[in-house]
C-alpha positions as CSV (number, residue, x, y, z in Angstrom):
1,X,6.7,9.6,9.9
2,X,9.6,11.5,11.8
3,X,12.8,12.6,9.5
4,X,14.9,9.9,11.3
5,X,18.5,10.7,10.0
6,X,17.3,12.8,7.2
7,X,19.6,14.4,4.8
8,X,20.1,17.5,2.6
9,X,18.2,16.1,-0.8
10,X,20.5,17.8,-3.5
11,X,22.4,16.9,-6.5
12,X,19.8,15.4,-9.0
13,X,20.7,16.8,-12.3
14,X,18.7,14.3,-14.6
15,X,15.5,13.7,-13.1
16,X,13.3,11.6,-14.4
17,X,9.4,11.6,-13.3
18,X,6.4,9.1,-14.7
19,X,2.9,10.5,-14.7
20,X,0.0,8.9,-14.2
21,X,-2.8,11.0,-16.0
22,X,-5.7,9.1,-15.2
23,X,-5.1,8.3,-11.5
24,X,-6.7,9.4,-8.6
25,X,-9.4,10.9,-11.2
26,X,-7.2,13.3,-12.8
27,X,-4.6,14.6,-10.4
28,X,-1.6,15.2,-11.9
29,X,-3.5,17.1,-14.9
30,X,-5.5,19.2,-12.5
31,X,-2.2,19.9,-10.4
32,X,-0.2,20.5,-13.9
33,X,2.5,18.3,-12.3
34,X,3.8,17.7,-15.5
35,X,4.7,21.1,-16.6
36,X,5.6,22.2,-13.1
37,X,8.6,18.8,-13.2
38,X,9.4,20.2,-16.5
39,X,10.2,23.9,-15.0
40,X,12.5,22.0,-12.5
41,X,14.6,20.4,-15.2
42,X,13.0,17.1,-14.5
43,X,12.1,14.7,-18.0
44,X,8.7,13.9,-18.0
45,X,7.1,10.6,-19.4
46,X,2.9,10.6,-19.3
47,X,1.3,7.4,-19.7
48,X,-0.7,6.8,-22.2
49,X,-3.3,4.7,-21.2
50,X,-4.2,3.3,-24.8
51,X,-1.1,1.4,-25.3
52,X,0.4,-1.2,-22.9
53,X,3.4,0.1,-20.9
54,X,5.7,-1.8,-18.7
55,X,6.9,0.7,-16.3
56,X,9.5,-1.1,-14.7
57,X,11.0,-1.1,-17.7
58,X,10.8,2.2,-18.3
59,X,12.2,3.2,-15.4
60,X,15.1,1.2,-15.9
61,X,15.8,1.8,-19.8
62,X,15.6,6.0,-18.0
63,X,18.3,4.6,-15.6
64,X,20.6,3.7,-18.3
65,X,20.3,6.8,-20.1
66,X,21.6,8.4,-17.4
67,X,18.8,9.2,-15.0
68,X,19.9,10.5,-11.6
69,X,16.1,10.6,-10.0
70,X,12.8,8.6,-10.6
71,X,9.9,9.6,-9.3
72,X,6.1,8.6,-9.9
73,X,3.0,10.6,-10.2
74,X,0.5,8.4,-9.6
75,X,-1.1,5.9,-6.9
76,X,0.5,3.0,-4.8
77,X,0.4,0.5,-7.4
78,X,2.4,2.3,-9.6
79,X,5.1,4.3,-7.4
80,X,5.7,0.4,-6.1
81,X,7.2,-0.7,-9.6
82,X,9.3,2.1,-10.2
83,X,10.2,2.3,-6.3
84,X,12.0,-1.5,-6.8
85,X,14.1,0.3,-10.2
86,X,15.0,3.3,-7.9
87,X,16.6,0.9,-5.0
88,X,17.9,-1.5,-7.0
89,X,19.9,1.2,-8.8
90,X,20.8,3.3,-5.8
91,X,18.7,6.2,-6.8
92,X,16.8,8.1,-5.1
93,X,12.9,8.8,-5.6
94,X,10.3,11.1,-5.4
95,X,6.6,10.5,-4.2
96,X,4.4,12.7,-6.1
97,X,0.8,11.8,-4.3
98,X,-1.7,12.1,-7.8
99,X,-3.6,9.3,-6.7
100,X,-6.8,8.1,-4.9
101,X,-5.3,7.0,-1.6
102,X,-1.8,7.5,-1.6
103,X,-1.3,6.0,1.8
104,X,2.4,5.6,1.2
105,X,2.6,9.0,0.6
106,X,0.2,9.8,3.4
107,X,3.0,8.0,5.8
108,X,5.6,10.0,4.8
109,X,3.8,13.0,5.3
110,X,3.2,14.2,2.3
111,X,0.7,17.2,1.2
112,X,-1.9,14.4,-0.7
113,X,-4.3,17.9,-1.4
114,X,-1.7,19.1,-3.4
115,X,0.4,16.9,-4.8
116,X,2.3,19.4,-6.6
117,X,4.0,20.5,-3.2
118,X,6.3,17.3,-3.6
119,X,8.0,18.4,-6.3
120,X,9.8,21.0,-3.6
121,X,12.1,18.0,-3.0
122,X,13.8,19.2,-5.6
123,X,15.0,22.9,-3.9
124,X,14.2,22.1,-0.5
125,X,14.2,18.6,0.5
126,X,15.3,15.8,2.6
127,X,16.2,12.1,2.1
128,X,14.7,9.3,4.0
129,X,15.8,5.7,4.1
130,X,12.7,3.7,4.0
131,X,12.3,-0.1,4.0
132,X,10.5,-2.2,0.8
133,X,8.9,-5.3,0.7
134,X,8.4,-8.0,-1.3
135,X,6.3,-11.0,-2.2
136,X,7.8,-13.3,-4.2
137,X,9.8,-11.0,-6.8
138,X,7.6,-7.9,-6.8
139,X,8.3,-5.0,-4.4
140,X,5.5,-3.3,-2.2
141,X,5.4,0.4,-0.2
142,X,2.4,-0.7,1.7
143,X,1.1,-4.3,1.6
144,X,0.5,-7.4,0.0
145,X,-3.1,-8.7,1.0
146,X,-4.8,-12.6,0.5
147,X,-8.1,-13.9,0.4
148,X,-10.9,-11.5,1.8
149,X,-8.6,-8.8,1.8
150,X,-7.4,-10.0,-2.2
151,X,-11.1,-10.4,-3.0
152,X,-12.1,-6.5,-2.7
153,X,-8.8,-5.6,-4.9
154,X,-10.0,-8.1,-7.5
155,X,-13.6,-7.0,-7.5
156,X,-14.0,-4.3,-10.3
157,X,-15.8,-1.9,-8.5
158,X,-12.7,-1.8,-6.1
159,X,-10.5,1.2,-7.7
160,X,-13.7,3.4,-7.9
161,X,-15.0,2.6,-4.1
162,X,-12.7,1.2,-1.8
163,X,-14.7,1.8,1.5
164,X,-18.2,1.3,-0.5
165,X,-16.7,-2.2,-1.7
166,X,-15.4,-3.2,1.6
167,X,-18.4,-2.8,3.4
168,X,-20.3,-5.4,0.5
169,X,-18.0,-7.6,0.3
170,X,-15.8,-8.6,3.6
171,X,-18.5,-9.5,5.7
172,X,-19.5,-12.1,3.3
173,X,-16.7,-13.4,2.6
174,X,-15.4,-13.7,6.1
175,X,-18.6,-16.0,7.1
176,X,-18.8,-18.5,4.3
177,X,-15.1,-18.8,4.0
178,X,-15.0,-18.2,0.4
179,X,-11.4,-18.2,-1.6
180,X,-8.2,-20.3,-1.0
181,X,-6.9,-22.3,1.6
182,X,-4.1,-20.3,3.5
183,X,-1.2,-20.9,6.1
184,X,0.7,-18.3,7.3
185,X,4.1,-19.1,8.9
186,X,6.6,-16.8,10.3
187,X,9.5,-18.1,12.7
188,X,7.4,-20.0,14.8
189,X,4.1,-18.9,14.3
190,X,1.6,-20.3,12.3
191,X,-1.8,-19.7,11.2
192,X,-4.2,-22.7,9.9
193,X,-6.5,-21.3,7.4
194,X,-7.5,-17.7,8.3
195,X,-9.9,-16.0,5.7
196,X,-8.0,-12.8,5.5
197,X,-4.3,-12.1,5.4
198,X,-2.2,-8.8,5.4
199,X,1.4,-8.4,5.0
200,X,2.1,-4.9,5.5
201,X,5.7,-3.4,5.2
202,X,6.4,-2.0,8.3
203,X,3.2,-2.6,11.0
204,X,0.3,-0.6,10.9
205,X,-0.8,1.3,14.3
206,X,-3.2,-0.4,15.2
207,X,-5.5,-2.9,15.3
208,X,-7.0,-2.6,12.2
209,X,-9.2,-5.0,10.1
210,X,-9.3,-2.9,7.0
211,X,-5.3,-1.9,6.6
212,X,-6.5,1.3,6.4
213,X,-4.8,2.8,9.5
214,X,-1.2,4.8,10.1
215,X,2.0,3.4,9.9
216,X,4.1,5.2,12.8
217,X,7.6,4.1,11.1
218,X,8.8,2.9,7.3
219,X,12.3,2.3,8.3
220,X,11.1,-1.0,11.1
221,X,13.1,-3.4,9.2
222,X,9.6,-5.5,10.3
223,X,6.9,-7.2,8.3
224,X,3.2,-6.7,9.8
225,X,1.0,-9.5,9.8
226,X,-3.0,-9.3,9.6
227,X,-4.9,-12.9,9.8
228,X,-8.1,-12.9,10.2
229,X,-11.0,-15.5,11.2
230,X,-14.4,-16.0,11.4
231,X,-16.7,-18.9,12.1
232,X,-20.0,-17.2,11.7
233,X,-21.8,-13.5,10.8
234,X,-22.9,-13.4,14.1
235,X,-18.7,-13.8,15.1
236,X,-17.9,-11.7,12.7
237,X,-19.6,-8.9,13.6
238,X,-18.5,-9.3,17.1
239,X,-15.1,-9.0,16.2
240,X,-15.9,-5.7,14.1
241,X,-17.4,-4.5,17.5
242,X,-14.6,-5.4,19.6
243,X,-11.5,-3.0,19.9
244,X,-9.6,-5.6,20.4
245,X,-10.2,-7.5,17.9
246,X,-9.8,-10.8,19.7
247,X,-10.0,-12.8,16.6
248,X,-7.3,-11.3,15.1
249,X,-3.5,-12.2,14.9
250,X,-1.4,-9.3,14.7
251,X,2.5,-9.5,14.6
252,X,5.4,-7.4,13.9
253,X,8.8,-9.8,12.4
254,X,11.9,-9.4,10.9
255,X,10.9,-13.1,9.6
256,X,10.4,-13.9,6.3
257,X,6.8,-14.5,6.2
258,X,5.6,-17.8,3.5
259,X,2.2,-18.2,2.7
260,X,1.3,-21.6,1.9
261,X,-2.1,-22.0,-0.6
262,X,-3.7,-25.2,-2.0
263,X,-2.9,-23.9,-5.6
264,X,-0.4,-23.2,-8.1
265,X,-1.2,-19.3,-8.4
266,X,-3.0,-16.9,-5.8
267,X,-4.8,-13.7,-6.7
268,X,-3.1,-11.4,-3.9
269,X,-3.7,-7.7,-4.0
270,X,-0.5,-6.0,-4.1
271,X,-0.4,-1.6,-3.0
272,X,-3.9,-1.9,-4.8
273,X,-3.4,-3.6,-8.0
274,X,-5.2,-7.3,-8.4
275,X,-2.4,-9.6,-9.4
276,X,-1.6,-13.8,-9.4
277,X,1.3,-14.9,-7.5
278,X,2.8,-18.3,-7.6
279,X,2.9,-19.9,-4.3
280,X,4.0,-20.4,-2.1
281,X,4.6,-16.3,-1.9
282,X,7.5,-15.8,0.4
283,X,7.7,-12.0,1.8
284,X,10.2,-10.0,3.2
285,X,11.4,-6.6,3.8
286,X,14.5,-4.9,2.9
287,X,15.2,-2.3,5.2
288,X,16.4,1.5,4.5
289,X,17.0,0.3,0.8
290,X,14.6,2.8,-0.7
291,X,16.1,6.4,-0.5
292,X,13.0,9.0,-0.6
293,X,13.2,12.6,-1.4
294,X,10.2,14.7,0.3
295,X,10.2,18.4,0.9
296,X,11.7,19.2,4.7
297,X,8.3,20.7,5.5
298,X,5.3,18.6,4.9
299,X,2.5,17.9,6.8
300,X,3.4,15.0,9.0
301,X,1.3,12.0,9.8
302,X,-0.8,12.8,12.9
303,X,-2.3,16.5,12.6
304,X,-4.6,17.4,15.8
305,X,-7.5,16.2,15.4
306,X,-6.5,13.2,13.0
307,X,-9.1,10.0,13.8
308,X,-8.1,6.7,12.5
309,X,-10.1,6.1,8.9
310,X,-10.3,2.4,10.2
311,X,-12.7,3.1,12.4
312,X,-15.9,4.5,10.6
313,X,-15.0,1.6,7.9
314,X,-15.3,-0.6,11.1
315,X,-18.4,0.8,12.3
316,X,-20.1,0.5,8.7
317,X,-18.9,-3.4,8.2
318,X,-20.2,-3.9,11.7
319,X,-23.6,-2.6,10.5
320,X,-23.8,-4.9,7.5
321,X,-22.8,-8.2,9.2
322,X,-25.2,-7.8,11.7
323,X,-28.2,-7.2,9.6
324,X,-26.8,-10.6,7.7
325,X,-26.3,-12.2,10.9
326,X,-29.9,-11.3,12.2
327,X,-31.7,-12.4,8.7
328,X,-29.9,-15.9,9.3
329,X,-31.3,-16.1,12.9
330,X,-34.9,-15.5,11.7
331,X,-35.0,-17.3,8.6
């Protein structure tokens, strides 16, 4: 991401930073993060993952004690709740990347091998305005995903394999048309029952099956839309193949997008995290609302040499639905 109208980040006096120990295996301990936000002046709060804690509302009981800053240690899932606190206050916030992924942080160019070099936001950083989404009332940095796409965030082996459980599961799930029945209407599209749905905030770069690819901007003001069909393994694997994913609809809108389901509630998978939504889920974006602090030098989001992760997920699916696909044509 390019620092379009960046600004001096200065000014935060009462800084306030969640850590996540457990995420991404261990991160923020291994990193120290919190003793290294403490050294800054920053107050620290560590989850402690033997007691239920509703971080939202941590975040904003922080906010009216005076908190100037919030910032999240952690992955996706949680720098997404705290993220809606910071923008709806005004704040600004800090991405420190101590998770598995971190493909928000990855889009803003962040240092995800050492998370620690976020923190120098705080003596030598820049602001970006980025856009949120939503579905429904809860806020996203990355996407909001239904059916297939839902199904790998619900399965349990999900948080410990992403790629591993893709590659099981999608292919599957794609040819016997497994999970709820889905419309997807934006303006004046519409989509009749795909299998697979992604709502992304801001599009992804390419056509890609998996959301797993680059975002080129966070500050769009657009929705991306994934829908995805398939009629048989055989199909299915075709589409895998094919870089242009012919069976795919792909769109970038300022549109609220609705997504219509033949039941009260929907499992969705929201930046990661397997939650129900009541439908029909209504998303939109809110552009430049989120005001992100990240050190003026950072790696950036295309280093030579960078390949698309999509593709080797693409190339492993492919494999697995066309070893399905030929069992069913022998059997």
């Amino acid at each position: 991401m390019t620092d379009n109208e960046s600004r001096p980040a200065t000014g935060a006096l009462r800084p306030y930073l969640i850590v996540n120990p457990h995420s991404g295996g261990g991160k923020a301990s291994r990193f120290r993060i919190a003793e290294r936000a403490r050294a800054v002046g920053a107050e620290v709060f560590v989850i402690d993952h033997s007691q239920p804690q509703d971080l939202a509302a941590l975040a904003r009981g922080a906010v009216d004690d005076g908190a100037d800053l919030l910032g999240v240690a952690g992955g996706d899932g949680t720098q997404a709740l705290v993220a809606e606190v910071a923008a709806d206050s005004g704040l600004p916030f800090m991405v420190i990347p101590a998770g598995t992924r971190n493909h928000f942080a990855m889009d803003l160019g962040l240092d995800r091998q050492d998370p620690s070099a976020a923190l120098e936001a705080f003596t030598d950083g820049v602001e970006l305005r980025v856009d949120l989404g939503y579905a429904g009332e809860r806020a996203f940095v990355n996407n909001v995903s239904f059916g297939a796409y839902a199904a790998l965030v619900q399965d349990p082996a999900y948080r410990a394999d992403k790629i591993g459980t893709m590659v099981r599961i999608l292919p599957e799930f794609l040819a016997r048309h497994a999970g709820p029945q889905l419309v997807v209407r934006a303006g004046p599209l519409t989509v009749d029952r795909p299998d697979a749905v992604l709502v992304s905030n801001n599009p992804y770069q390419i056509d890609d099956p998996a959301g797993l690819d680059r975002r080129t901007q966070l500050d769009s003001g657009l929705l991306g839309i994934l829908a995805a069909r398939a009629e048989t393994p055989a199909e299915t694997a075709a589409r895998l193949r094919s870089g242009q994913m012919h069976g795919l609809t792909r769109l970038a809108t300022p549109d609220d997008v609705v997504i219509d389901v033949d039941a009260p509630l929907v499992p969705v998978g929201l930046d990661g995290e397997a939650v129900t939504l009541r439908t029909p889920v209504r998303c939109r974006i809110s552009p430049q609302v989120l005001r992100v602090w990240v050190p003026r030098h950072r790696p950036g989001v295309a280093p030579t040499g960078w390949r698309p992760p999509g593709r080797a997920v693409v190339q492993r699916a492919t494999s697995r639905v066309r070893r399905g696909a030929h069992g069913r044509h022998t059997d």
